[in-house]
MMTF fields as JSON, N, C-alpha, C and O atoms, coordinates in Angstrom:
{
  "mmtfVersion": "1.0.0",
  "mmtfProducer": "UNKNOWN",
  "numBonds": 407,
  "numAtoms": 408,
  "numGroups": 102,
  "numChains": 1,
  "numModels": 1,
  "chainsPerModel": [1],
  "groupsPerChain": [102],
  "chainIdList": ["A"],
  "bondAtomList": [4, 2, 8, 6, 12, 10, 16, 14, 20, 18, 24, 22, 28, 26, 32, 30, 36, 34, 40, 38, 44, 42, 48, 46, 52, 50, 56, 54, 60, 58, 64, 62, 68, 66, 72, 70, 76, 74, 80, 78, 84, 82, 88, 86, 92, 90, 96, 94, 100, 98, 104, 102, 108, 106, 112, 110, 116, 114, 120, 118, 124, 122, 128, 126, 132, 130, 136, 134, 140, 138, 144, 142, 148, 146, 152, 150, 156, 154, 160, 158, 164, 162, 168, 166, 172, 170, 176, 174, 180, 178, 184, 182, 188, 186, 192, 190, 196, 194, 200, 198, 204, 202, 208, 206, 212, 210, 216, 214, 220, 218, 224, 222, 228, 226, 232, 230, 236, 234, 240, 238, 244, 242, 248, 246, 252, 250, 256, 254, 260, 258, 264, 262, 268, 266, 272, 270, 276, 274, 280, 278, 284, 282, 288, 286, 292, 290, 296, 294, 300, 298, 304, 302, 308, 306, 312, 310, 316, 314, 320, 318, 324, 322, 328, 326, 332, 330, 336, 334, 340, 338, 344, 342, 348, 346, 352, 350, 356, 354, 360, 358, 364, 362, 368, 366, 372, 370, 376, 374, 380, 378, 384, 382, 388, 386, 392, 390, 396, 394, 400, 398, 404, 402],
  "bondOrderList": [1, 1, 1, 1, 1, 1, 1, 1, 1, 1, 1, 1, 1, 1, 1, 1, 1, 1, 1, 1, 1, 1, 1, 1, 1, 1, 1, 1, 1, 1, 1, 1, 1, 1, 1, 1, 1, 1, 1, 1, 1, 1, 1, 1, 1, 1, 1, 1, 1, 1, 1, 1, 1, 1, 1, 1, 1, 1, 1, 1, 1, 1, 1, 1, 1, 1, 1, 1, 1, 1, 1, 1, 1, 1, 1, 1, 1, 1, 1, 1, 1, 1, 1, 1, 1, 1, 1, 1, 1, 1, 1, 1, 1, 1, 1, 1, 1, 1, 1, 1, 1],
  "groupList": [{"groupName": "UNK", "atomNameList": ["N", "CA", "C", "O"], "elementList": ["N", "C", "C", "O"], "formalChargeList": [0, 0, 0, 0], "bondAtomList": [1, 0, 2, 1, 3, 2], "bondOrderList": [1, 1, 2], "singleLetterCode": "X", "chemCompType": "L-PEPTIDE LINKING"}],
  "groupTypeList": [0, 0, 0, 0, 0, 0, 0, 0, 0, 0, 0, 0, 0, 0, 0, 0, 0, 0, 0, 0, 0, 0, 0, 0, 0, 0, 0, 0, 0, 0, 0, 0, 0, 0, 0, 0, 0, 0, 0, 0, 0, 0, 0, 0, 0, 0, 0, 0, 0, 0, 0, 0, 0, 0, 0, 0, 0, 0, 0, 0, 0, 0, 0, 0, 0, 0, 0, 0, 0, 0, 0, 0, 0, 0, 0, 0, 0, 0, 0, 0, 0, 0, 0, 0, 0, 0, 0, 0, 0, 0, 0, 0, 0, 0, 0, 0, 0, 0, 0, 0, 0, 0],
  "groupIdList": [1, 2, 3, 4, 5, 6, 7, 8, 9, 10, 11, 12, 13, 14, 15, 16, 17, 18, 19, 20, 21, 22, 23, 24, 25, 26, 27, 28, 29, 30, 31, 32, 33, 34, 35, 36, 37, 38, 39, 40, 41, 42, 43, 44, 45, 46, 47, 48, 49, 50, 51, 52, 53, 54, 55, 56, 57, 58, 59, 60, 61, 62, 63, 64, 65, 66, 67, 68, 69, 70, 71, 72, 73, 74, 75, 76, 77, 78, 79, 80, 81, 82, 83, 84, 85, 86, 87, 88, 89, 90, 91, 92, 93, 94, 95, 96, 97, 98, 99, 100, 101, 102],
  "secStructList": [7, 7, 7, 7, 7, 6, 6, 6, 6, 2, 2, 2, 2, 2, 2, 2, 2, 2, 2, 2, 2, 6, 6, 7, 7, 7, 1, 2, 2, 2, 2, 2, 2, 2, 2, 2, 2, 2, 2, 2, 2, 6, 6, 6, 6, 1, 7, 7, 4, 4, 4, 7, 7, 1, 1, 6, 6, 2, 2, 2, 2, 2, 2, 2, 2, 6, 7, 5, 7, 6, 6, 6, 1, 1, 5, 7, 7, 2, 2, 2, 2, 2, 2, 6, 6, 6, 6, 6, 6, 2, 2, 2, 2, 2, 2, 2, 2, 1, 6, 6, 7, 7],
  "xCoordList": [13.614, 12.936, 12.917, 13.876, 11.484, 11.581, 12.463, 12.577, 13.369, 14.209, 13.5, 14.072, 12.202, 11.873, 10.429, 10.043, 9.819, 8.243, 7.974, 7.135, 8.22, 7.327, 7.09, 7.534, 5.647, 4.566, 4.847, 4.529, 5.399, 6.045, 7.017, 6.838, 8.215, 8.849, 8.73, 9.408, 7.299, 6.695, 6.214, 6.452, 5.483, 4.992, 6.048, 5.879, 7.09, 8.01, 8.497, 8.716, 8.69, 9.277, 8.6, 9.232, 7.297, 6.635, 6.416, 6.243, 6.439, 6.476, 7.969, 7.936, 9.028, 10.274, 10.287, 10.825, 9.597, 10.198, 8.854, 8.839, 7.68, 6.988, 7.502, 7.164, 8.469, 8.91, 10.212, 10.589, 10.816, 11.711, 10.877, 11.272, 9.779, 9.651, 8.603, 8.846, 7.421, 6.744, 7.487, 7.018, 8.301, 9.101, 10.204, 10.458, 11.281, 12.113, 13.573, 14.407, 13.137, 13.979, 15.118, 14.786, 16.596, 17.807, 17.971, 17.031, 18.896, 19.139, 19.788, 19.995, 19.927, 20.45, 18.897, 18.53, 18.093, 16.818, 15.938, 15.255, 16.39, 15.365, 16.276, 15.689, 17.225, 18.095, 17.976, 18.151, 17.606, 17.034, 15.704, 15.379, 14.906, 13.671, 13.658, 12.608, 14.316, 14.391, 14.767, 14.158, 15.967, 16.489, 15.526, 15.389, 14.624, 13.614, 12.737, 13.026, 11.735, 11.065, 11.294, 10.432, 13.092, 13.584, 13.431, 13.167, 13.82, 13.763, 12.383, 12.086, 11.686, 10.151, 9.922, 9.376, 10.435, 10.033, 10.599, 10.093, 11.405, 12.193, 11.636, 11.913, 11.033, 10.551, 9.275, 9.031, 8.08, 6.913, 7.384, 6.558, 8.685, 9.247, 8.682, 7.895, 9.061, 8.047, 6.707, 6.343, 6.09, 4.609, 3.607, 3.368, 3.019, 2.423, 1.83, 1.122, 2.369, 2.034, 0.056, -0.548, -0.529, -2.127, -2.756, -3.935, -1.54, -2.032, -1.616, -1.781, -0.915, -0.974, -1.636, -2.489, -1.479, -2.172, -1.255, -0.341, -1.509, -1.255, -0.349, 0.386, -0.482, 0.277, 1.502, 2.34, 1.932, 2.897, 3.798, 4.821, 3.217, 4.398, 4.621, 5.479, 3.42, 4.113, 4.937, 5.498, 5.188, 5.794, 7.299, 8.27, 7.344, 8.461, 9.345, 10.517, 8.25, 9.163, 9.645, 10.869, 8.709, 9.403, 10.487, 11.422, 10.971, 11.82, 13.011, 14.08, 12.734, 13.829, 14.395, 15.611, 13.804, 14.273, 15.302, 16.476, 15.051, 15.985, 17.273, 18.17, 17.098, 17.886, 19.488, 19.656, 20.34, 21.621, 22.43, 22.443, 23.045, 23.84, 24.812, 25.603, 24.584, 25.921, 27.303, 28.264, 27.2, 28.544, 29.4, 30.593, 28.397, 29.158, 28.707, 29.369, 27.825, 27.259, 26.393, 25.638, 26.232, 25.734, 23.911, 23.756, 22.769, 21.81, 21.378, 22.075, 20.425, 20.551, 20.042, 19.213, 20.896, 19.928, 18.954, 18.782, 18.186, 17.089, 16.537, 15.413, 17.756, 17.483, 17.283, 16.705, 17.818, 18.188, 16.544, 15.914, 16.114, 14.337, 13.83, 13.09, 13.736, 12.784, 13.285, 12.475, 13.964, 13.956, 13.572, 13.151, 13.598, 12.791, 11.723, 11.334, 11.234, 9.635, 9.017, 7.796, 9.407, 9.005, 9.23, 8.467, 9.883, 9.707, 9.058, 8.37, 9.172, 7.857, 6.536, 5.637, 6.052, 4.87, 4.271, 3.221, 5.62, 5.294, 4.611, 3.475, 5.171, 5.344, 3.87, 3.532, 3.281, 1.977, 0.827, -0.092, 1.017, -0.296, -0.384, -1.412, 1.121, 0.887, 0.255, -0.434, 0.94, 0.169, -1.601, -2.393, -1.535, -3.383, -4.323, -5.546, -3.501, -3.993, -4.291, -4.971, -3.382, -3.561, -4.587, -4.739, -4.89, -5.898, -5.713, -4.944, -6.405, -6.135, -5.491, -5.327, -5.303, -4.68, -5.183, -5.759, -5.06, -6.176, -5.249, -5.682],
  "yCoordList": [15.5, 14.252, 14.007, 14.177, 13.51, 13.169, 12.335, 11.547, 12.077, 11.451, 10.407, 9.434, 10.902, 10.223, 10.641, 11.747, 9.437, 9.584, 9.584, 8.699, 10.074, 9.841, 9.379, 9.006, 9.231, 8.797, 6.497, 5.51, 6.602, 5.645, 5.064, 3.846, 5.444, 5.319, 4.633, 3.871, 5.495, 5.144, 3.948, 3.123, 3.492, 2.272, 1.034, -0.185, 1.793, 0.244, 0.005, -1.12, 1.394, 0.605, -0.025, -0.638, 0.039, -0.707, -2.176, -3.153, -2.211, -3.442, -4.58, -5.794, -3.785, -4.441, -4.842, -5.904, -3.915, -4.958, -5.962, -6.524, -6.372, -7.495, -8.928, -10.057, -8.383, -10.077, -10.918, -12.075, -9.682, -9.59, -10.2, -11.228, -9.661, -10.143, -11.432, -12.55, -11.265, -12.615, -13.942, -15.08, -13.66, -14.574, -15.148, -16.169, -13.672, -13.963, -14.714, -15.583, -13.608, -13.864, -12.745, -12.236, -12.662, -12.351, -10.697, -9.904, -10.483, -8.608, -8.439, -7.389, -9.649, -10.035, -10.245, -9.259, -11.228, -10.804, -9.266, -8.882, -8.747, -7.652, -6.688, -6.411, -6.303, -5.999, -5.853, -4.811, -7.131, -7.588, -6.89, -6.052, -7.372, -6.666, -5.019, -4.379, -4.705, -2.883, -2.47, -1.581, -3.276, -2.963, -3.197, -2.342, -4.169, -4.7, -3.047, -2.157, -2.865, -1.945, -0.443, 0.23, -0.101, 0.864, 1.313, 2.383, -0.449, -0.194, -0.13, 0.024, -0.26, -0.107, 1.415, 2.143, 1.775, 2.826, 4.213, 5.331, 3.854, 4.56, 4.109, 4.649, 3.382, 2.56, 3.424, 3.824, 3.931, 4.404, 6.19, 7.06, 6.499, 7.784, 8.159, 9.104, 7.428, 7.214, 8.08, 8.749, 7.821, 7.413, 6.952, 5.757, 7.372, 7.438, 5.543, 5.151, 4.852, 3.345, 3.179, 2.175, 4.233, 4.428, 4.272, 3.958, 4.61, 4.822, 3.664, 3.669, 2.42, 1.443, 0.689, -0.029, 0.616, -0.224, -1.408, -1.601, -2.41, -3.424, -3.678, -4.657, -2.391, -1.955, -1.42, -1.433, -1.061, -0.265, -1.272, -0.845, -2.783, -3.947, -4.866, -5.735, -4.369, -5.094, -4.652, -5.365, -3.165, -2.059, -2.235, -2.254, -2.383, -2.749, -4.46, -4.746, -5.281, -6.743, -6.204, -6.114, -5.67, -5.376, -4.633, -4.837, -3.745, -3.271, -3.61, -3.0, -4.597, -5.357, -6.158, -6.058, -6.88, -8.139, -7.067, -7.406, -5.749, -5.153, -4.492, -4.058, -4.54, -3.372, -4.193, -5.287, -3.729, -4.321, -4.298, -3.46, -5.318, -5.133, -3.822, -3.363, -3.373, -2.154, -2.453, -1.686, -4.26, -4.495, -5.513, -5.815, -5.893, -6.87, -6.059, -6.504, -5.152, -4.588, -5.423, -4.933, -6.872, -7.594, -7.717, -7.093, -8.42, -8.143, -8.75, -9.668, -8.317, -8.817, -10.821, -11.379, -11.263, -12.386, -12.973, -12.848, -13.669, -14.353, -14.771, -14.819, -15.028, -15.547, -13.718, -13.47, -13.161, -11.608, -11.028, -10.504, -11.483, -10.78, -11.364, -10.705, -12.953, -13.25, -13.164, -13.829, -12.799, -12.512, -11.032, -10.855, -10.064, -8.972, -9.217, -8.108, -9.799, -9.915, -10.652, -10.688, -11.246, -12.096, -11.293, -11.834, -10.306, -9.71, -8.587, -8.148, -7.962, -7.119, -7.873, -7.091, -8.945, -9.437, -9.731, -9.747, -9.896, -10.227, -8.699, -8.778, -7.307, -6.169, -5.746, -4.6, -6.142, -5.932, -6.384, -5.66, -8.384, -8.648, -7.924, -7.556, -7.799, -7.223, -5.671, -5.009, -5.307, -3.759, -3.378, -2.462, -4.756, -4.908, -5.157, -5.07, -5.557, -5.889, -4.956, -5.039, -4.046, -2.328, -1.069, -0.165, -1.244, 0.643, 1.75, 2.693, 1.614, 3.032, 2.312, 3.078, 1.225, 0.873, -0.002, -0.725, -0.21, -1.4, -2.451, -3.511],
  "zCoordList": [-12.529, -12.244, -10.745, -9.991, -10.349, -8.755, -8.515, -9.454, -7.419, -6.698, -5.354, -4.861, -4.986, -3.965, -3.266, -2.886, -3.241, -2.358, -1.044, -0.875, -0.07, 0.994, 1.646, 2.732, 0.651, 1.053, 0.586, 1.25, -0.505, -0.324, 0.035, 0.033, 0.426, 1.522, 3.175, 3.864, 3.34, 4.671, 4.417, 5.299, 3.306, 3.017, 2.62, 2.578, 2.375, 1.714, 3.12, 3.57, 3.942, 5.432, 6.434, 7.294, 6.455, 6.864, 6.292, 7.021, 5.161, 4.757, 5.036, 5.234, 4.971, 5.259, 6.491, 6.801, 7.517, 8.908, 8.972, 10.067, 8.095, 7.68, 7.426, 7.781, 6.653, 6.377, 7.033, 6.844, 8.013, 8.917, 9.976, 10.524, 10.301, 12.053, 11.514, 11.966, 10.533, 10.259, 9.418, 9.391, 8.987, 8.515, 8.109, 7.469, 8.965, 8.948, 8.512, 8.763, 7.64, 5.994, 7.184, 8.255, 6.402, 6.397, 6.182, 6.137, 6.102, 6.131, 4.19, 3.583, 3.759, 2.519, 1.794, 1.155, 1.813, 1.867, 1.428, 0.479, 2.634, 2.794, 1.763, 0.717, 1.868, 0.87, -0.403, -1.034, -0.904, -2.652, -2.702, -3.543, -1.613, -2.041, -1.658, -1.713, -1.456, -1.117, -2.568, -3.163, -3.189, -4.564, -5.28, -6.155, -5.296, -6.323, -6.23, -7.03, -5.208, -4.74, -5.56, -6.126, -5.388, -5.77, -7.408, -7.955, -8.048, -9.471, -10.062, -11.247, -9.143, -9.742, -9.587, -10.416, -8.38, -8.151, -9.03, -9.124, -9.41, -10.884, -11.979, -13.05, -11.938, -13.582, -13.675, -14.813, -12.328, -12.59, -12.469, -12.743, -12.063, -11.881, -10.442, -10.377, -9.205, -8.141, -7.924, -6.957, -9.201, -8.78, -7.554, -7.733, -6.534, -5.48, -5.839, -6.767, -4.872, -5.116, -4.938, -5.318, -4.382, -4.243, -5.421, -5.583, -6.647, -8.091, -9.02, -10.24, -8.12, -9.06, -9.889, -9.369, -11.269, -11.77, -11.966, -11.165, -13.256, -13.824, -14.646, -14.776, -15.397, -16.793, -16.142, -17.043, -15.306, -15.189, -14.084, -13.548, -13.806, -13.721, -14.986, -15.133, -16.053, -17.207, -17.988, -18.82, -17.827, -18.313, -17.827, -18.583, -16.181, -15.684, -15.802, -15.557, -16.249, -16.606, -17.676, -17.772, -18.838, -20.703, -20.117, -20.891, -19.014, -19.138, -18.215, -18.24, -17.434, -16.934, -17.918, -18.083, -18.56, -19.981, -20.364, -20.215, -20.862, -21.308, -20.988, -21.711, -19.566, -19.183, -18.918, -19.457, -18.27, -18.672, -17.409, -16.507, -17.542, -15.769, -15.521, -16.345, -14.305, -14.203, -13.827, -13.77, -13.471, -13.451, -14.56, -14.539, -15.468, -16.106, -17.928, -18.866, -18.195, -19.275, -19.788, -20.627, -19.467, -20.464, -19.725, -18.675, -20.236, -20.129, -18.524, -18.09, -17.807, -16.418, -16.632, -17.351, -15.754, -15.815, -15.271, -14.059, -15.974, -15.765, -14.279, -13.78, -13.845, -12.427, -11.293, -10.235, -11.929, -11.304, -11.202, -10.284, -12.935, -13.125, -12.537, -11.806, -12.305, -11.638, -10.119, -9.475, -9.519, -8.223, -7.986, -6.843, -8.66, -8.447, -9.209, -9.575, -9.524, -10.04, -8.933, -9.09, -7.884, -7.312, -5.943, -5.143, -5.326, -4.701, -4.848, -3.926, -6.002, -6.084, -6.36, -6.053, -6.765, -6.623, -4.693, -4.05, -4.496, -2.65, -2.28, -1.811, -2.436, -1.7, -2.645, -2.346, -3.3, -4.321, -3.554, -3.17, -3.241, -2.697, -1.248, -0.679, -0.74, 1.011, 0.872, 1.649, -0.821, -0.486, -0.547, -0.327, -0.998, -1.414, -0.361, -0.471, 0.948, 1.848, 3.218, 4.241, 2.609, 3.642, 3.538, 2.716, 4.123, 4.066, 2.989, 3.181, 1.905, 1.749, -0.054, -1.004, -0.127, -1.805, -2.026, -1.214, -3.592, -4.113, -4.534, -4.986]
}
Protein backbone atom coordinates (compact mmCIF):
# COMPACT_ATOMS: atom_id res chain seq x y z
CA UNK A 1 0.00 0.00 0.00
CA UNK A 2 1.20 3.60 -0.89
CA UNK A 3 2.61 5.39 2.09
CA UNK A 4 2.81 8.82 0.47
CA UNK A 5 2.09 11.45 -2.48
CA UNK A 6 4.19 13.98 -3.64
CA UNK A 7 2.50 15.48 -5.53
CA UNK A 8 0.22 16.02 -2.61
CA UNK A 9 2.40 16.74 -0.14
CA UNK A 10 3.60 19.76 -2.14
CA UNK A 11 0.04 20.86 -2.11
CA UNK A 12 -0.89 20.30 1.60
CA UNK A 13 2.39 22.39 2.27
CA UNK A 14 1.53 25.02 0.51
CA UNK A 15 -1.65 25.25 1.85
CA UNK A 16 -0.41 25.12 5.61
CA UNK A 17 1.76 28.11 5.55
CA UNK A 18 -1.91 29.75 4.08
CA UNK A 19 -3.61 29.86 7.10
CA UNK A 20 -0.46 30.57 9.13
CA UNK A 21 0.54 33.78 7.39
CA UNK A 22 -3.35 34.89 6.19
CA UNK A 23 -4.80 34.16 9.32
CA UNK A 24 -2.94 33.20 11.61
CA UNK A 25 -4.17 30.46 13.39
CA UNK A 26 -1.45 28.68 15.95
CA UNK A 27 1.17 25.75 15.30
CA UNK A 28 -1.66 23.65 17.38
CA UNK A 29 -4.02 24.73 14.65
CA UNK A 30 -2.04 23.85 11.78
CA UNK A 31 -1.27 20.63 13.48
CA UNK A 32 -5.08 19.38 13.57
CA UNK A 33 -5.43 20.24 10.16
CA UNK A 34 -2.21 18.33 8.87
CA UNK A 35 -3.79 15.27 10.97
CA UNK A 36 -7.20 15.93 9.44
CA UNK A 37 -5.45 16.10 5.77
CA UNK A 38 -3.44 12.86 6.66
CA UNK A 39 -6.56 10.79 7.59
CA UNK A 40 -8.13 11.60 4.42
CA UNK A 41 -5.29 10.95 2.78
CA UNK A 42 -5.26 7.26 4.00
CA UNK A 43 -8.98 7.04 3.73
CA UNK A 44 -8.62 7.67 -0.40
CA UNK A 45 -5.15 5.39 -0.07
CA UNK A 46 -3.40 8.80 -1.10
CA UNK A 47 -5.09 9.23 -4.14
CA UNK A 48 -3.67 12.24 -6.28
CA UNK A 49 -6.06 15.18 -4.64
CA UNK A 50 -6.46 16.35 -8.85
CA UNK A 51 -8.82 13.29 -8.70
CA UNK A 52 -11.13 14.40 -6.06
CA UNK A 53 -14.48 13.83 -6.10
CA UNK A 54 -17.47 14.07 -3.60
CA UNK A 55 -18.01 10.56 -2.78
CA UNK A 56 -14.84 9.89 -1.43
CA UNK A 57 -15.48 12.81 1.57
CA UNK A 58 -18.69 11.09 2.12
CA UNK A 59 -16.93 7.90 2.18
CA UNK A 60 -14.49 9.45 4.65
CA UNK A 61 -17.27 11.08 7.28
CA UNK A 62 -19.16 7.19 7.10
CA UNK A 63 -15.85 6.29 8.07
CA UNK A 64 -14.81 8.60 10.68
CA UNK A 65 -18.42 8.01 12.64
CA UNK A 66 -16.83 4.68 12.76
CA UNK A 67 -13.53 4.54 13.40
CA UNK A 68 -12.28 4.41 17.07
CA UNK A 69 -9.90 6.36 19.20
CA UNK A 70 -6.18 5.02 19.45
CA UNK A 71 -6.05 6.26 22.82
CA UNK A 72 -9.08 5.64 24.70
CA UNK A 73 -10.62 2.48 22.15
CA UNK A 74 -13.87 3.95 22.37
CA UNK A 75 -15.53 5.69 19.21
CA UNK A 76 -13.89 9.16 18.18
CA UNK A 77 -15.90 12.01 19.34
CA UNK A 78 -18.19 14.11 17.83
CA UNK A 79 -16.46 17.16 18.53
CA UNK A 80 -13.01 15.30 17.14
CA UNK A 81 -15.29 14.60 13.51
CA UNK A 82 -16.39 17.67 13.27
CA UNK A 83 -13.12 19.34 13.69
CA UNK A 84 -11.59 17.30 10.96
CA UNK A 85 -14.51 17.67 8.79
CA UNK A 86 -14.21 21.19 9.12
CA UNK A 87 -10.68 21.38 8.38
CA UNK A 88 -10.79 19.30 5.60
CA UNK A 89 -13.76 21.24 4.17
CA UNK A 90 -11.34 24.48 4.65
CA UNK A 91 -8.20 22.62 2.65
CA UNK A 92 -11.19 21.57 -0.22
CA UNK A 93 -12.63 25.10 -0.98
CA UNK A 94 -8.74 26.55 -0.90
CA UNK A 95 -7.95 23.51 -3.11
CA UNK A 96 -10.69 24.60 -5.58
CA UNK A 97 -9.29 27.75 -5.85
CA UNK A 98 -5.72 26.70 -7.34
CA UNK A 99 -4.55 25.83 -10.86
CA UNK A 100 -4.78 22.74 -12.07
CA UNK A 101 -7.96 21.09 -9.50
CA UNK A 102 -11.52 21.28 -9.53
Amino acid sequence: MRQYNAENGRIKREYLTYPKAAKGLSEASLDTAAKALHRFEVSTKFRSLRKFHVEQAVAFRRQLSETDSSESGKPLSKATVLQTLNALRAFILWLAGQPGYR
